[in-house]
N, C-alpha and C positions, 0 to 999 in steps of 0.2 A: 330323615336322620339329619344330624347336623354336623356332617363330618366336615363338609365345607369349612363352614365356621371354623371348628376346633384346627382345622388343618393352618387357617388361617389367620389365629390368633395366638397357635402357640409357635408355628415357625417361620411364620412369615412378619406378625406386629411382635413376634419375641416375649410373650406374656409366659409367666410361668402357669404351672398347672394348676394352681390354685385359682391363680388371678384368671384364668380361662372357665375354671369352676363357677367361682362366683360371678363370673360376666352372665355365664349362662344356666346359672343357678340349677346346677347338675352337682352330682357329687367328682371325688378328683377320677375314682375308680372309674367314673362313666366317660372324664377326660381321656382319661389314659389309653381305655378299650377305644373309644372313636378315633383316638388321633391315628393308633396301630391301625386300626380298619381303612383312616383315610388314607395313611401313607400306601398300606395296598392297594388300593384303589389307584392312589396319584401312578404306582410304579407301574399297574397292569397298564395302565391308560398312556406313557408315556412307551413301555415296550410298542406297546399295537402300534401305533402313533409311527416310530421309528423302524417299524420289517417294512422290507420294503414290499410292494406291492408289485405281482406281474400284471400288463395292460390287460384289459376287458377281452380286446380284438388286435386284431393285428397291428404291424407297423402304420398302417393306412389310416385308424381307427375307425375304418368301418365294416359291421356286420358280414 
């Protein structure tokens, strides 16, 4: 998939959705659905990213 991309052409280089269309010779619809899919993606990926994590093992880290 090329959500990458669309994620990064249309809000990060600020290309409208056409202009991201015709970069990647897709229609605007398939724009439109990727970029939603990527921004889900960017948001699960930035939640996980930020919970914080309990240690593996103790205060000691070891087994």
């Amino acid at each position: 998939m090329d959500l990458r991309k669309v994620f990064v052409l249309f809000d990060l280089e600020e290309l409208t959705t056409a202009e991201v269309a015709s970069v990647l010779h897709v229609p605007k619809g398939t724009v439109a659905s990727r970029l939603r899919r990527a921004r889900e993606v960017f948001r699960e990926t930035v939640a996980r990213m930020s919970t914080p994590r309990s240690p593996r093992y103790g205060a000691g880290g070891k087994p």
